[in-house]
Each structure stands twice: as C-alpha cells, then as structure tokens.
C-alpha positions as CSV (number, residue, x, y, z in Angstrom):
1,X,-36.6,53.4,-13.3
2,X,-39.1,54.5,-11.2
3,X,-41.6,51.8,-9.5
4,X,-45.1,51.4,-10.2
5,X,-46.7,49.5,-7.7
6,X,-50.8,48.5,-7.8
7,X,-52.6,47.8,-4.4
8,X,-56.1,45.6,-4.9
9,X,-58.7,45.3,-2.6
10,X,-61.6,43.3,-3.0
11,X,-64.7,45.3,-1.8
12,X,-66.5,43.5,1.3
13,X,-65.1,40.4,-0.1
14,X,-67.4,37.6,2.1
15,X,-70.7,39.7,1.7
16,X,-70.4,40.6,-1.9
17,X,-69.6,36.7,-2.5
18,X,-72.7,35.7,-0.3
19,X,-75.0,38.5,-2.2
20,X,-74.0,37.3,-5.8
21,X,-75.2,34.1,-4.5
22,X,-78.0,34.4,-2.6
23,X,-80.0,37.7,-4.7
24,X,-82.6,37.9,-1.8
25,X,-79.3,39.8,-0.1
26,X,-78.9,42.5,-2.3
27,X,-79.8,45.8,-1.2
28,X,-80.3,44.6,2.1
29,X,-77.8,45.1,5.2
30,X,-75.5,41.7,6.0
31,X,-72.9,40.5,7.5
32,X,-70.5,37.4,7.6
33,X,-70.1,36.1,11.3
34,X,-70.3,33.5,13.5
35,X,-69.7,35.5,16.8
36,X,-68.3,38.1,15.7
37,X,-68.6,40.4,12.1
38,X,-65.9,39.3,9.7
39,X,-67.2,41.4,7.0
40,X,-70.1,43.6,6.5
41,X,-71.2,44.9,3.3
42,X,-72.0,48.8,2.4
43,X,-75.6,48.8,3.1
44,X,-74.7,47.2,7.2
45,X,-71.8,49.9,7.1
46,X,-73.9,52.7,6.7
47,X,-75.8,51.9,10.6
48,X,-72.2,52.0,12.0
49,X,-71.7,47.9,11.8
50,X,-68.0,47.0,11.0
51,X,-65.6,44.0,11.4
52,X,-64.6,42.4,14.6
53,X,-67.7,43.7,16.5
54,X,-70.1,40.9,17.9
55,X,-73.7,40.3,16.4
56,X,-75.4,41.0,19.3
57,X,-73.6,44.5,19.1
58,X,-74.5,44.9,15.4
59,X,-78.3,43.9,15.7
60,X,-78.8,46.8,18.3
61,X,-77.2,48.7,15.3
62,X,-79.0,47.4,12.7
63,X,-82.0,45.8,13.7
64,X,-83.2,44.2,10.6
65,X,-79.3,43.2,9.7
66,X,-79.1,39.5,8.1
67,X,-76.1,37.2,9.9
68,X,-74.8,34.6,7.5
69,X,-72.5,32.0,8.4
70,X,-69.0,31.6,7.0
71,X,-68.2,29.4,4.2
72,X,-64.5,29.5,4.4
73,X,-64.2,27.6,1.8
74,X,-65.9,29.1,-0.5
75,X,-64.0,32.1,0.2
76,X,-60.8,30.6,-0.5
77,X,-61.9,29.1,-3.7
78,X,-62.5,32.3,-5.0
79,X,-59.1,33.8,-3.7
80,X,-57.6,31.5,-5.6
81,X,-59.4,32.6,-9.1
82,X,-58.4,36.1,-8.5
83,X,-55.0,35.2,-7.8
84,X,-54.3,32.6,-10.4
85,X,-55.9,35.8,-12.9
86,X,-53.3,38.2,-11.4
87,X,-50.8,35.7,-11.7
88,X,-51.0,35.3,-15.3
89,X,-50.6,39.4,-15.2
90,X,-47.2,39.2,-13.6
91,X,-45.9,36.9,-11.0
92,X,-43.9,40.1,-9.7
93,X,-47.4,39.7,-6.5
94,X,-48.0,39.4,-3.2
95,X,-50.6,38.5,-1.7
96,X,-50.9,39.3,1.8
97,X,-55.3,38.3,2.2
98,X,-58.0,36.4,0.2
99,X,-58.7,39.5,-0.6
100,X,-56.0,42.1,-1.6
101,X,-52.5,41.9,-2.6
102,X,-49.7,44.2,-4.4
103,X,-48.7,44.2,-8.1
104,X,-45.5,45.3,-9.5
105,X,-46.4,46.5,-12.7
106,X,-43.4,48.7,-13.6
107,X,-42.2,46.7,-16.7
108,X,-45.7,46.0,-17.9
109,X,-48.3,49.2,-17.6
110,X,-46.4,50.6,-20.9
111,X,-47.9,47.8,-22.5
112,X,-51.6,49.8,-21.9
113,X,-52.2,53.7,-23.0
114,X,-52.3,54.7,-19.5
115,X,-51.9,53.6,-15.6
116,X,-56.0,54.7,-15.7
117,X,-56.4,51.9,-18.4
118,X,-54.0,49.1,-16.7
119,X,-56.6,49.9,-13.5
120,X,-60.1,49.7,-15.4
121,X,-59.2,46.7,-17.5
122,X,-57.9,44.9,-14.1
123,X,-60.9,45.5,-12.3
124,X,-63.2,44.8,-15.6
125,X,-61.8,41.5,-15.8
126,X,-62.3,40.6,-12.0
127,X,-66.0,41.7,-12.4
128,X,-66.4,39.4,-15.8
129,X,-64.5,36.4,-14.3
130,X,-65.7,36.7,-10.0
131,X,-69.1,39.0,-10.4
132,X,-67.3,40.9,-8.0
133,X,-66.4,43.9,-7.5
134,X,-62.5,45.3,-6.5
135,X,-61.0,48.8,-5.7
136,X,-57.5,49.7,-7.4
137,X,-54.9,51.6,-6.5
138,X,-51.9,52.8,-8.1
139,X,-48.6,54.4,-6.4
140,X,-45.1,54.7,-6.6
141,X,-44.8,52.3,-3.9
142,X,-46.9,50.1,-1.2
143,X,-47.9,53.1,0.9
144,X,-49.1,55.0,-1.7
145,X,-50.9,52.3,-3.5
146,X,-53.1,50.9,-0.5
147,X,-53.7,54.3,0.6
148,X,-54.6,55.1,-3.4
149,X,-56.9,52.0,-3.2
150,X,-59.2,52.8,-0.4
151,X,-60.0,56.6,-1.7
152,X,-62.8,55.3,-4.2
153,X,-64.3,52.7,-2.4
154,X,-66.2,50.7,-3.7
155,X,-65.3,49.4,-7.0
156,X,-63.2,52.5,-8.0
157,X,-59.7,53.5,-8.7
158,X,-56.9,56.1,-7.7
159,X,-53.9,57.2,-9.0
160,X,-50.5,58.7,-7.2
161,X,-47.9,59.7,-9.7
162,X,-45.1,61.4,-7.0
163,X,-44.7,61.9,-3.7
164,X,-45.4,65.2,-4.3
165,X,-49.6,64.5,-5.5
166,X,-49.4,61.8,-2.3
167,X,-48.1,64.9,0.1
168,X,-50.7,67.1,-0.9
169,X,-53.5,64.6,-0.5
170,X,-52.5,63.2,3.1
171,X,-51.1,66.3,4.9
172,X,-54.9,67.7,5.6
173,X,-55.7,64.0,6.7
174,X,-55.8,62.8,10.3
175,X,-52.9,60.9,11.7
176,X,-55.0,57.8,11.6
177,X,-54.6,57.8,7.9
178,X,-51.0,57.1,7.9
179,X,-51.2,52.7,8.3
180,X,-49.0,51.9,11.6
181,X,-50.8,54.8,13.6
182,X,-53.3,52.4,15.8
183,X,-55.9,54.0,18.8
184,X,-53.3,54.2,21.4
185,X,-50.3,55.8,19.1
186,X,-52.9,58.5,17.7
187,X,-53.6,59.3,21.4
188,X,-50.2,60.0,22.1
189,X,-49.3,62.2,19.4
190,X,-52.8,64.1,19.9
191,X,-51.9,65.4,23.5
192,X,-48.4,65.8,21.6
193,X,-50.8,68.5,19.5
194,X,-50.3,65.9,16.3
195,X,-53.7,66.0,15.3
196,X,-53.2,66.2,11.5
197,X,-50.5,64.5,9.3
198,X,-49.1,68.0,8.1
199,X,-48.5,68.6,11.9
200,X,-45.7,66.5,11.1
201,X,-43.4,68.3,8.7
202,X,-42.6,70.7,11.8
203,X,-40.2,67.9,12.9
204,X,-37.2,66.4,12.1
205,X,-36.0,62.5,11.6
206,X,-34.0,63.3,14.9
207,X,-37.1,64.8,16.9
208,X,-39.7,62.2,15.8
209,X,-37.5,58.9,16.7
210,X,-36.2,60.6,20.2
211,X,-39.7,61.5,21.3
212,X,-41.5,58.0,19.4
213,X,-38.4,55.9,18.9
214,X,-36.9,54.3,16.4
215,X,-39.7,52.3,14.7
216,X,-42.3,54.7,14.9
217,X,-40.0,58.1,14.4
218,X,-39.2,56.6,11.1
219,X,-43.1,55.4,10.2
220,X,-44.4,59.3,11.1
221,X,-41.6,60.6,9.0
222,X,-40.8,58.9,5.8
223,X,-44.8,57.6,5.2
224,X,-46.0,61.4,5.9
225,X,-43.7,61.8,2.6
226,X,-44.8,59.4,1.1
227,X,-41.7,57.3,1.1
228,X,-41.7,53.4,1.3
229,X,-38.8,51.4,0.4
230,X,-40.4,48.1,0.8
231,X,-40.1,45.6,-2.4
232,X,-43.1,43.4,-3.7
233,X,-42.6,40.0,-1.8
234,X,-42.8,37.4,-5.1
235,X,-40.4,35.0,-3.8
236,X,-42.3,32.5,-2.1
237,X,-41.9,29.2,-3.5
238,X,-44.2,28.0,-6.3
239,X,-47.1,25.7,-5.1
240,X,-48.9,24.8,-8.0
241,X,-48.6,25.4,-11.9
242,X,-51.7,26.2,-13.9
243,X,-54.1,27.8,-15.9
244,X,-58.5,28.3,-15.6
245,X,-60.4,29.8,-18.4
246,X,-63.8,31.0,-17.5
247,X,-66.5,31.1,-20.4
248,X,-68.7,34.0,-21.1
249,X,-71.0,31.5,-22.7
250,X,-71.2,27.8,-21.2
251,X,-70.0,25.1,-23.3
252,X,-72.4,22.1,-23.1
253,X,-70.1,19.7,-26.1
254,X,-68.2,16.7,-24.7
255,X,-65.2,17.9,-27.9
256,X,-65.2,21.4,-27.4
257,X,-64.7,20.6,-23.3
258,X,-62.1,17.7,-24.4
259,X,-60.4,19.8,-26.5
260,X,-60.6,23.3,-24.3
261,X,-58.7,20.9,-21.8
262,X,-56.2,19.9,-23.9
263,X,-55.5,23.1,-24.6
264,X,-54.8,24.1,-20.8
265,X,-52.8,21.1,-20.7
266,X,-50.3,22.7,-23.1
267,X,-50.2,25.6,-22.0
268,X,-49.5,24.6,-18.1
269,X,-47.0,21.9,-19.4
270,X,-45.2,24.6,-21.4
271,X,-45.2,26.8,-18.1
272,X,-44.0,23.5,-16.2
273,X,-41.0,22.9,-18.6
274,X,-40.0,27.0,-18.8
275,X,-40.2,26.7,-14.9
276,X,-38.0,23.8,-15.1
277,X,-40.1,21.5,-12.5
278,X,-41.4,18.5,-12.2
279,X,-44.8,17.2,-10.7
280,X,-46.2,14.1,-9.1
281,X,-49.9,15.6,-9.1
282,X,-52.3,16.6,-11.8
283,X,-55.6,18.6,-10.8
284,X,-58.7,18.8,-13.2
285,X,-61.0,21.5,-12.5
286,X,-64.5,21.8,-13.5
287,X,-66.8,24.7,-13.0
288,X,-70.6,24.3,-13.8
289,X,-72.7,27.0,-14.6
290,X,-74.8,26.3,-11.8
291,X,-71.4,27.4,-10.0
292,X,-71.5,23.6,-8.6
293,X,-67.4,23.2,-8.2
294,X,-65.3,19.9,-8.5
295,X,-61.8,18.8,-8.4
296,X,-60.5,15.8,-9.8
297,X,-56.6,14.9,-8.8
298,X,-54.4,12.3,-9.8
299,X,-51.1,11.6,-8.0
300,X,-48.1,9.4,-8.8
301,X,-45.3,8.7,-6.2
302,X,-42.6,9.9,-8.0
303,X,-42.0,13.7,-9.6
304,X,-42.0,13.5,-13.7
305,X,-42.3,16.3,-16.6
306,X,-42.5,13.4,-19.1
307,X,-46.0,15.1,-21.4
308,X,-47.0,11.0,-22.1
309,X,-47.3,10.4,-18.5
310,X,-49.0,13.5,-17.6
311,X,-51.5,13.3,-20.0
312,X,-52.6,9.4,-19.8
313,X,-52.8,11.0,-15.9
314,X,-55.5,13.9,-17.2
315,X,-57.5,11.7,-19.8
316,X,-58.0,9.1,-16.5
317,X,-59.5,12.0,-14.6
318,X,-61.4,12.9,-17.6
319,X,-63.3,10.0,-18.5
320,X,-64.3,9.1,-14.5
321,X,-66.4,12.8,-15.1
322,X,-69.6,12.8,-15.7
323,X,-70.5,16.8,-18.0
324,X,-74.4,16.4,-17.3
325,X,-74.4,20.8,-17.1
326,X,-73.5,23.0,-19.0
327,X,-69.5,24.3,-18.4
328,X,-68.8,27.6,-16.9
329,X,-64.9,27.2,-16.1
330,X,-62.1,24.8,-16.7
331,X,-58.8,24.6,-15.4
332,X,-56.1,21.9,-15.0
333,X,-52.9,22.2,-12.8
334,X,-50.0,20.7,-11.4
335,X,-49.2,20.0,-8.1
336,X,-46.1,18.5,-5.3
337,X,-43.8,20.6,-7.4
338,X,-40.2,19.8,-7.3
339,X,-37.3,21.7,-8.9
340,X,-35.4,19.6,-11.3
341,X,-32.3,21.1,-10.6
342,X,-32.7,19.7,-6.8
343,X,-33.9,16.3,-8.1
344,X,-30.7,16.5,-10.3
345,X,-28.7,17.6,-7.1
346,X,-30.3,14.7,-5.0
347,X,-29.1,12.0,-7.3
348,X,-26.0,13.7,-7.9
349,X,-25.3,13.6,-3.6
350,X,-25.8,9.4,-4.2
351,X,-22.5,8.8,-6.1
C-alpha cells in the first residue's frame, strides 16, 4: 500500500498566538524576540523582516514594527493542545517543533471522502480548538508533504498524489526549494550551471555523488524525484496518557464540570489499561474562559493502575479547586508512566 503522509505547519506560530491574545496586534506588523526575531507574522514579513535577524535590523525595516517578548511557556502549552488533538487522530506522529509535525495517515484518510476533506477538517478543528491558524500538506511521503504544506501559506492546503504531480511542480523551481540545499551548497551548484531543479535530471546517481558526494549526490537526486524513504518517527516512548475537551460553550455547573471529568477519567484509564501501564501521577487540567490556565497534580510513590486509587487521587485534586469562571477546557492525564510488563520483569529479576 502506498503511503500517505500529512506535513502541518502552524502559521507564524508565536505571533498568531500573541495576536489572538492581545487584539490591539492584529493587522499590525510584529514580531517575537528578545534579541533576535524568532517569529514574525505576515504583515512584518511583507517589509522583508524574517526569523533569526536582530530587532535593531528589523526596526530599520519596519519602522513602526511591535517587539513582543517571548512567553515560552505559553508557547509550549499550546504545542501540547495541538499535539494531544493529533494524537487522538493517530499516534502513527512526529513531531519534530511546537509547531509542525508529520502524520501517517495511510490506514485512516479512507475513513473521510477525500485527502481534501481529511486536510480541511484537520485544520478546522485546530482553528475551533487553538484560534489558530495551520497550513496542510499532503504527500506520498515527508518530502512531498512539507514541500505540499508551505505552497498555500497561510492557512491553506496542498495535495501531491505521485511523484509524477510533485516532478512537474518542482523541476521549474530553484534549487533552494529542494530542503538540504543551504546558501553555500546552492552556490556551488550555480557556478556548476544548476540553477533550477530540472537542471538536474541531466545527471546520473553516479555523476551527482562523484562531483557532491555521497550525502548530497543522493539528496539532489532522489528528492528532485520526489523520492523519500524516510518512515514517520512514532516510537518514542510514551510520556503521559490523556485526554482535554475544549467547550464551544463554557460550562459554569459544579455537576456538569464533576461529571465532564469523570468522564475523561474513563476514558484515559481505559487508554492506561489498553496501553498496559501504570502511573504514579495524576494531572487535572482546568482551562477558564478567560484563558487563565491551571494544573493540579497528585503523585504517589509507587506506579498503580488500580481505578479506586486513581480516582480518590482526582476527587482530592478536585475539591482543593476553586470553579469561580466559567470553564473553557478540561483535561486529566497520567503521568511517571511505567510499563507493567517491566514492573512485572523487575519483580520477576528478585527471586
């Protein structure tokens, strides 16, 4: 079966988080830096102002640009929501930033009408859930999907179905387009006359790695086709079990929060049993509709999946909290997972 790999990229992740917060932002040029730009969104763009250049170079740009400081963590807390949603897609991701990462969607896109559909609902949902928006892209494998993802910037979509639509839309590109082609390797090849990535069907394997070597022979070669044999990274062990639901409408009743939260007990204890592992902490996360965040954790010193113990753990968290606001998102979780197999193993090794 033929892969189906989607690329996400979140579009100027820090600025767009920064203007959904702060309004007085919007439709005006900023960027995230201390020193230097780590993101600038599309208005600050359009004066020539990009990442990793300094303020002082970006003011001379953009005179009336506005420099907001990072809040890291703020950042990351919203990562996590958009992962934790793609994770309860398919755990077949990787995510390689806060703010992108690769699906593999192969066994699960038939479950839409189209790849189009799979795309729009994805990046419907991240708007609904974030109020933020995300670029998709969809290939037959990582090239082709990040490449895909960055042609309808911002908050669109593209589709590659064969390496035969992905050939005919690079090979009028410039070399720069093909990822692993920096400054210095698109000089080289440009007094080589490689100005264009169709310059390089005119070569073979053979010619391409004894002129560039090995590395970079084979990167010009089999990503000018289109070809990428690299798999989806999901191996990485799990760090935390759970589940967040984020409510169109606030909830503002003491039993309809109580019982929402019961609810995503279950269904992250059933998740903790099918995974077979065991947990010594138990998170509680409230959401306001103010956007005010807390976390609540409760942590025992030894690793259990017994439900009785795990929820006399939650309904502690839950009474210390006080729900003066209205509720925008709950979520509970479970944390210092363990396998049970290897706690099996370790008291096994004892006798």
């Amino acid at each position: 079966m033929n892969r189906i790999i989607m690329h996400y990229d979140m579009d100027a992740f820090y600025a767009s988080i920064e203007m959904r917060d702060n309004k007085k932002y919007l439709n005006k040029p900023i960027v995230v830096a201390g020193g230097v730009v780590t993101t600038a969104n599309y208005e600050a763009r359009k004066f020539g102002v990009h990442s990793a250049m300094t303020t002082t170079e970006a003011k001379k740009l953009c005179p009336k640009l506005i420099v907001v400081p990072v809040n890291k963590d703020k950042y990351l807390e919203e990562s996590k929501i958009i992962q934790e949603l793609v994770l309860k897609i398919t755990h077949k991701a990787e995510f390689i930033a806060l703010d992108e990462g690769f699906l593999d969607i192969t066994h699960i896109v038939h479950k839409f009408s189209s790849k189009e559909a799979f795309g729009n609902i994805f990046r419907k949902r991240i708007f609904e859930i974030t109020g933020l928006s995300c670029s998709v892209g969809i290939g037959i494998n990582k090239l082709t999907a990040k490449i895909a993802s960055d042609i309808h910037k911002p908050g669109g979509q593209y589709i590659f179905n064969s390496e035969e639509e992905f050939i005919e839309f690079i090979r009028h590109k410039k070399i720069r387009k093909l990822p692993g082609v920096g400054v210095k390797f698109e000089q080289l090849l440009t007094k080589n006359n490689i100005f264009l990535v169709d310059d390089i069907f005119k070569f073979s394997l053979k010619e391409l790695t004894s002129k560039y070597g090995t590395s970079r022979g084979e990167l010009l070669y089999t990503y000018s086709r289109g070809i990428d044999f690299r798999e989806i990274d999901f191996s990485r062990s799990t760090h935390s079990i759970g589940n967040e639901n984020t409510f169109r409408i606030p909830i503002d009743s003491e039993i309809e929060i109580s019982r929402e939260i019961e609810d995503l007990f279950n269904w992250s204890y059933t998740r903790l049993i099918r995974k077979q592992m065991l947990t010594k902490t138990l998170t509680l996360k409230i959401r306001f509709q103010d956007r005010e965040t807390i976390t609540r954790s409760k942590t025992r010193s030894t690793p259990t999946d017994n439900k009785e113990i795990l929820k006399g753990m939650l309904d502690e968290i839950f009474t210390s909290v006080e729900f003066k606001k209205d509720v925008k998102l709950l979520g509970v979780s479970f944390g210092n997972l363990e396998s049970r197999s290897n706690r099996q193993l370790s008291f096994e090794k004892l006798y």
